[in-house]
ROGU-380440 format. One record per residue (C-alpha): residue number from 1; residue in one letter; x, y, z. Coordinates in steps of 0.1 Angstrom, whole numbers, plus 2048, in hexadecimal, padded with zeros to 3 digits. Example, Ala and Ser with C-alpha at 12.3 -4.5 7.8 and 13.67 -1.06 7.14 Angstrom:
+-------+------+------+-------+-----+
! filum ! pase ! east ! north !  up !
+-------+------+------+-------+-----+
!     1 !    A !  87B !   7D3 ! 84E !
!     2 !    S !  889 !   7F5 ! 847 !
+-------+------+------+-------+-----+
This chain:
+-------+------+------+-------+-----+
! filum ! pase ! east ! north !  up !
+-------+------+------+-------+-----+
!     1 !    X !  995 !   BD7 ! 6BC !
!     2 !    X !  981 !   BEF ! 6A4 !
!     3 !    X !  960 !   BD7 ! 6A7 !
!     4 !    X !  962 !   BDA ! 6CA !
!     5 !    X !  963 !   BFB ! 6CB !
!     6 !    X !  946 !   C03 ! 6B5 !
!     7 !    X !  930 !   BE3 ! 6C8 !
!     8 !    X !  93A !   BF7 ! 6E7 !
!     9 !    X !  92F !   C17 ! 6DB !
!    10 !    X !  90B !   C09 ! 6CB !
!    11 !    X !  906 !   BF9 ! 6F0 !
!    12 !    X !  90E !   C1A ! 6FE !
!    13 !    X !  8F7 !   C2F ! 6E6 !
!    14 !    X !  8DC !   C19 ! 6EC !
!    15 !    X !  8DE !   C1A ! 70E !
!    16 !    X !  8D4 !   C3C ! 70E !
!    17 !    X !  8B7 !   C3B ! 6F7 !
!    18 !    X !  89C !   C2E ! 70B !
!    19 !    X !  884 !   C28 ! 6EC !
!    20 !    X !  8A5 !   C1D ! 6D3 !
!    21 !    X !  8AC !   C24 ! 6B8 !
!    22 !    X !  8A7 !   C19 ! 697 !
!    23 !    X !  8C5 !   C0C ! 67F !
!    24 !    X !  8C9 !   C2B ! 66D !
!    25 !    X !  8C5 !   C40 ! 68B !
!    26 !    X !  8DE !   C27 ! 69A !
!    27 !    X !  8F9 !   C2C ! 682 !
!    28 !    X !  8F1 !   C55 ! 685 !
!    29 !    X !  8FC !   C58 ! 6A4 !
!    30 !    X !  918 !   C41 ! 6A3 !
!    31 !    X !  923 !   C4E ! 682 !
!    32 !    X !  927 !   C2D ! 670 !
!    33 !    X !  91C !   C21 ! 64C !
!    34 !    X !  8F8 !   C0C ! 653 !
!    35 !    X !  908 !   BEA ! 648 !
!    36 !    X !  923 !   BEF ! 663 !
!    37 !    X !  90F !   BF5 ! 678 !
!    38 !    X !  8F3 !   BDE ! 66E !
!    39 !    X !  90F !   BC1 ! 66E !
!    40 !    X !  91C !   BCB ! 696 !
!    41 !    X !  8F8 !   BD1 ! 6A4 !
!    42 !    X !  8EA !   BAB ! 692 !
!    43 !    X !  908 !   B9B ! 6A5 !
!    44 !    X !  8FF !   BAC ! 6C6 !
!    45 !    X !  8DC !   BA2 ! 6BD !
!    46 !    X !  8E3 !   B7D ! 6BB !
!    47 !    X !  8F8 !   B80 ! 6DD !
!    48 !    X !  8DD !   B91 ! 6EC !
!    49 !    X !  8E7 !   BB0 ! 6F1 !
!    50 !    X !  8D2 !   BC2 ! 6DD !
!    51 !    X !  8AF !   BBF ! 6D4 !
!    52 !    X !  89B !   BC9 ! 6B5 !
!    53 !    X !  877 !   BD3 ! 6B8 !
!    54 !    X !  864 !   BBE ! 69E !
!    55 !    X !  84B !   BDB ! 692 !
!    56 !    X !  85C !   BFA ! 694 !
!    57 !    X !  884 !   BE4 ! 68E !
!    58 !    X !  893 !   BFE ! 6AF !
!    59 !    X !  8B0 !   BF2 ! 6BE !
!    60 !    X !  8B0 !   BED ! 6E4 !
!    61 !    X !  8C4 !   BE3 ! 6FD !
!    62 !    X !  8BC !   BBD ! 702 !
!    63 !    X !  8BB !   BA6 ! 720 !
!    64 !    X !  8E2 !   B99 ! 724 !
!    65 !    X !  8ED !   BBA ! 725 !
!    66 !    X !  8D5 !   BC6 ! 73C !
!    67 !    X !  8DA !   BA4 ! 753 !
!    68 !    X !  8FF !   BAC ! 751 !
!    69 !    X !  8F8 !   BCB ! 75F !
!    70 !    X !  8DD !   BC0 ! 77B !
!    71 !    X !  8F5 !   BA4 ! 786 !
!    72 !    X !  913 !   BB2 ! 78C !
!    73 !    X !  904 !   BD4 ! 79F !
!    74 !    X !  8E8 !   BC1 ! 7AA !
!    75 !    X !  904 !   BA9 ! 7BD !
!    76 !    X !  91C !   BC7 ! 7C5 !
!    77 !    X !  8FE !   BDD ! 7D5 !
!    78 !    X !  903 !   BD4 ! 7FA !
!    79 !    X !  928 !   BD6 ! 7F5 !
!    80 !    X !  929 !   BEE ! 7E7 !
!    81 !    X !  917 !   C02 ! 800 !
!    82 !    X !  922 !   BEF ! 821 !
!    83 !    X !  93C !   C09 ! 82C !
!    84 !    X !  92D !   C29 ! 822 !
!    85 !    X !  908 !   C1D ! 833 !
!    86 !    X !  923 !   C10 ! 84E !
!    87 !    X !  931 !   C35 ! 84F !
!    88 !    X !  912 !   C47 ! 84E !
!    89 !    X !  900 !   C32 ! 86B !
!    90 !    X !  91D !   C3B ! 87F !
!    91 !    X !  91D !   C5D ! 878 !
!    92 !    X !  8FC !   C65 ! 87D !
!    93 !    X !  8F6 !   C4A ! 896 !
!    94 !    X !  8D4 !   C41 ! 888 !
!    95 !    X !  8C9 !   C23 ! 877 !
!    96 !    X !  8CF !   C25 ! 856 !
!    97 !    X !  8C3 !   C07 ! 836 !
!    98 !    X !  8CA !   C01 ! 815 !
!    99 !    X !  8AA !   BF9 ! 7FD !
!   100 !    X !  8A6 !   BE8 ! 7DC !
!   101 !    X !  881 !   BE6 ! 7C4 !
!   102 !    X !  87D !   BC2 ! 7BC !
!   103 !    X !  868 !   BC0 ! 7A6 !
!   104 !    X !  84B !   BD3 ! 7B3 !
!   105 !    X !  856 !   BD9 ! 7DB !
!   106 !    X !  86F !   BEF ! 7E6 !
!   107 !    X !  883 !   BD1 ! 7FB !
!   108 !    X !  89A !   BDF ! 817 !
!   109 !    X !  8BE !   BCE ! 811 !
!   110 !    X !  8D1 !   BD4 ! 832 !
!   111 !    X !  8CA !   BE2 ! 84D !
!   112 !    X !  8E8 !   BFA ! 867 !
!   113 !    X !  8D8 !   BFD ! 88F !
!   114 !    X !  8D8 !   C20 ! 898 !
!   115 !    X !  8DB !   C28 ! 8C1 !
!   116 !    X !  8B9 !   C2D ! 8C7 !
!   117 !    X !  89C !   C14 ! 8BD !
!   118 !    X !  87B !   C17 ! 8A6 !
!   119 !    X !  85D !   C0B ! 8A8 !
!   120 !    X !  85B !   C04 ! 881 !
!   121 !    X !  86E !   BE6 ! 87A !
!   122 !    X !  888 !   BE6 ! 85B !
!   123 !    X !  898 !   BC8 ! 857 !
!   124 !    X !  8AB !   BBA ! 839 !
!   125 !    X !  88E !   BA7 ! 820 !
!   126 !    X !  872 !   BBE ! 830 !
!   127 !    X !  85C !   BD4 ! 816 !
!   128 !    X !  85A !   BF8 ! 81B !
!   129 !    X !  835 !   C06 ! 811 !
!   130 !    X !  839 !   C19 ! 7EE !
!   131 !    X !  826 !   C39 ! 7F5 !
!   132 !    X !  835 !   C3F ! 819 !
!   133 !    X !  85B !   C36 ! 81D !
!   134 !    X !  874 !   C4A ! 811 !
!   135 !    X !  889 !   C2E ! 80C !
!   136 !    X !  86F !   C23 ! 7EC !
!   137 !    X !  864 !   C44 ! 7E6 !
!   138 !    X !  890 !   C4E ! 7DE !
!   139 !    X !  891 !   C32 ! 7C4 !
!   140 !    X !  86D !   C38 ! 7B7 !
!   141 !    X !  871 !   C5B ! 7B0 !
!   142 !    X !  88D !   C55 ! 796 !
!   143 !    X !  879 !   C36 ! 786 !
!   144 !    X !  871 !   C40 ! 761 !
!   145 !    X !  84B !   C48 ! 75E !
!   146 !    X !  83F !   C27 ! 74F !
!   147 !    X !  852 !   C12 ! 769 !
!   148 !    X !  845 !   C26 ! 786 !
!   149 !    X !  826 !   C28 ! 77E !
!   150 !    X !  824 !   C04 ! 77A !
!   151 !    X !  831 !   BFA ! 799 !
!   152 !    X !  81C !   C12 ! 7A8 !
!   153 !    X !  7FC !   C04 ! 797 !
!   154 !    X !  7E4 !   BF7 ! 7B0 !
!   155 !    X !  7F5 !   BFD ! 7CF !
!   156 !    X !  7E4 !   C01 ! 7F1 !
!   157 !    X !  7E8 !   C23 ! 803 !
!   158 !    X !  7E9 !   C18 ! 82B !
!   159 !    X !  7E8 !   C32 ! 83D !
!   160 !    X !  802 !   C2E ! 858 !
!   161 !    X !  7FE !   C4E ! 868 !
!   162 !    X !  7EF !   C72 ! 864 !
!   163 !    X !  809 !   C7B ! 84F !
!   164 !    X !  806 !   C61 ! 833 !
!   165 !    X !  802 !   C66 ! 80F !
!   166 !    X !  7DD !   C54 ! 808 !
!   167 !    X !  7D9 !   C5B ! 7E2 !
!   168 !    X !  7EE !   C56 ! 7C1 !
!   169 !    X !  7E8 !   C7F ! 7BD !
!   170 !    X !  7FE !   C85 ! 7DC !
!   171 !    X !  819 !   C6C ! 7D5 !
!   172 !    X !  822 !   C76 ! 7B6 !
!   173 !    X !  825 !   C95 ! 7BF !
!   174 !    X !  83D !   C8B ! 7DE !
!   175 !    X !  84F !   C79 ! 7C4 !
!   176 !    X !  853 !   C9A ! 7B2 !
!   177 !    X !  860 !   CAA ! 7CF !
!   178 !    X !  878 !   C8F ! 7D9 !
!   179 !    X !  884 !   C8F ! 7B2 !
!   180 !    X !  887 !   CB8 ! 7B5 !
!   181 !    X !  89A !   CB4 ! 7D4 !
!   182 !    X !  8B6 !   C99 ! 7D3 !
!   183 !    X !  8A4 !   C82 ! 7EF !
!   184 !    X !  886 !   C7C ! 800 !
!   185 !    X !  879 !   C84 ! 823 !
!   186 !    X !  863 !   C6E ! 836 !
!   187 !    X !  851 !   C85 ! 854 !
!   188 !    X !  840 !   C73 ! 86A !
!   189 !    X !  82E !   C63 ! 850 !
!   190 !    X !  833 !   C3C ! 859 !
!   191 !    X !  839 !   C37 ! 875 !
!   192 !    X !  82F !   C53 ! 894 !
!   193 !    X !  84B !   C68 ! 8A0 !
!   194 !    X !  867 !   C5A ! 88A !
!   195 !    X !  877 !   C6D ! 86B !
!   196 !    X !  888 !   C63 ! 850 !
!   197 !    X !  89D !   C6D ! 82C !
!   198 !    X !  8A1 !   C56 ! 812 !
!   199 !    X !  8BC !   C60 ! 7F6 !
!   200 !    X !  8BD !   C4B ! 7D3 !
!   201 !    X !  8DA !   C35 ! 7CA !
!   202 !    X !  8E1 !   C32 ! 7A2 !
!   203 !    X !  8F5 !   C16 ! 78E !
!   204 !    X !  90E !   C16 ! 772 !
!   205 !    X !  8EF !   C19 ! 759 !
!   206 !    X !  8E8 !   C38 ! 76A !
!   207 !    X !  8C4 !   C2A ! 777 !
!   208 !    X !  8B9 !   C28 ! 799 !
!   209 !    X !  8C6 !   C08 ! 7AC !
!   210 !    X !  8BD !   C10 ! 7D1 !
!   211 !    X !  8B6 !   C26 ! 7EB !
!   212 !    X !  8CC !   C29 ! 80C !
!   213 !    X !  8B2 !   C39 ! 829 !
!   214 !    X !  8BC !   C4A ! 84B !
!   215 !    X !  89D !   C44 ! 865 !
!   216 !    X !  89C !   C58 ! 887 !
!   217 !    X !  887 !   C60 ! 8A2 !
!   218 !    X !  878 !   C81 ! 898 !
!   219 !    X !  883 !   C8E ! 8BC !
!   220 !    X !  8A6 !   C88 ! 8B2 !
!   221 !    X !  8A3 !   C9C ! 893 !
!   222 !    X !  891 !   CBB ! 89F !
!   223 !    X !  8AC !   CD1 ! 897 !
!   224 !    X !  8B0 !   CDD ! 875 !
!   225 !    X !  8D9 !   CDD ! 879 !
!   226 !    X !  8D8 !   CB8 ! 880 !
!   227 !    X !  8BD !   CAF ! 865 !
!   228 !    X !  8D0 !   CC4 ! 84A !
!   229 !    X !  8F2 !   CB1 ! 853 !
!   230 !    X !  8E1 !   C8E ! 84E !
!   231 !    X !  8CF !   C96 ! 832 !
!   232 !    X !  8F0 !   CA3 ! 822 !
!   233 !    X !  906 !   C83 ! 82F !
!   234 !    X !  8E7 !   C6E ! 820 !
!   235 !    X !  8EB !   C7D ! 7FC !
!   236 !    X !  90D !   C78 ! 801 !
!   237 !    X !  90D !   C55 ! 80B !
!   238 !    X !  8F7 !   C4C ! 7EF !
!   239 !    X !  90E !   C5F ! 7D6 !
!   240 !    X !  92D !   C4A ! 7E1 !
!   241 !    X !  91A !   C26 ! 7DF !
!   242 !    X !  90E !   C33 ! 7BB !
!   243 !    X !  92F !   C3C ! 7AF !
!   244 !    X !  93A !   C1A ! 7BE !
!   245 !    X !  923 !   C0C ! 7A8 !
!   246 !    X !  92F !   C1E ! 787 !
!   247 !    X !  915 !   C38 ! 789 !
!   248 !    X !  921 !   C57 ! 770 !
!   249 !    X !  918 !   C7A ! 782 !
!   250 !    X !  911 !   C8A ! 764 !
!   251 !    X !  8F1 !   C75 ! 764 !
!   252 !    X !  8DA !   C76 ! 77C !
!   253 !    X !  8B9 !   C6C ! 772 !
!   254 !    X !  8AA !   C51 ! 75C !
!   255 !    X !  89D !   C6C ! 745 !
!   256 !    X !  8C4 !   C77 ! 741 !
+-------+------+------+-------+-----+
């Protein structure tokens, strides 16, 4: 069982370096002899668990363990959060969606009917704009720096309504703001009249996986009291799907 163990614990150190780690830097931190270590991490290499980088030789995680990982939350994510979106439309009695990035569009996944209609239509397989839904603007806040600013290369800043973010200036720092705060708030900035919070959702590598996104008519959430309670049943929504999907508390950003 010992080789297990150590693999285990060279998948899980290297899961947390986001630029690896090299072999003697490995077998620091694990505290094993380099040939021990050398020996475990080639196996995982020819699995393809691990990756070695061929100029600087770092160890990274490689691409079966991060499909494993993307396939089995990636299939579990609208399970996962079914009953607590479920629980918080019916609570709140507002529409309420579950979002995904795919590739370079945030991708609403399900969609709960609140009681009273929008004009903006969510439906599951729509796109949410980047720069002016909190449902995208929740998951792109906790994106590494590289990976958001790569998906937000080049995109198009429509103005939807008076209120909407136009430059990459102001975005980032909404993003900042959402990161700051827990969530994001969406004020009348895509669609007229309607408000909106969007809170992130994290997986068992501790990264961002999804967003889950109250929407309202801004009537309805005039007073404070009311906003303050959906906000807070939002956070807490998203913090049940996340420990649903192995999410550790401890860690709650990608730079953890």
């Amino acid at each position: 069982m010992q080789p297990i163990v150590r693999a285990l614990k060279i998948l899980r150190t290297l899961g947390m370096s986001q630029a690896g780690l090299t072999l003697s830097e490995l077998a620091t931190h694990i505290g094993l002899p380099v040939s021990t270590t050398y020996r475990i991490a080639q196996v995982l290499q020819d699995e393809g668990f691990l990756i070695r980088t061929p100029a600087g030789k770092r160890y990274m995680i490689g691409p079966s363990a991060r499909t494993l990982v993307s396939e089995t939350s990636g299939a579990y994510v609208r399970q996962a959060g079914h009953s607590y979106a479920s629980e918080l439309n019916r609570m709140t009695q507002e529409t309420v969606f579950l979002s995904e990035l795919v590739g370079n569009q945030a991708v609403c996944i399900a969609v709960y009917e609140g009681m009273r209609p929008l004009r903006f239509l969510v439906r599951p397989g729509g796109t949410l704009p980047l720069h002016a839904a909190a449902g995208a603007r929740a998951i792109l806040a906790w994106l590494p720096d590289l990976d958001r600013t790569h998906v937000l290369d080049g995109i198009e800043y429509t103005r939807w309504t008076s209120k909407t973010i136009t430059t990459p200036s102001e975005l980032y720092r909404k993003l900042d703001e959402t990161r700051e705060q827990g969530y994001d708030i969406c004020d009348d900035e895509l669609e007229e009249r309607a408000w909106a919070v969007g809170a992130p959702i994290f997986d068992l590598t501790n990264r961002v996986r999804a967003s889950i996104t109250v929407v309202a008519p801004l009537e309805s959430m005039s007073d404070q009291v009311r906003r303050a309670s959906v906000i807070d049943l939002t956070e807490k929504a998203a913090r049940s799907i996340s420990t649903e999907l192995g999410f550790f508390e401890t860690a709650k950003s990608p730079d953890s």
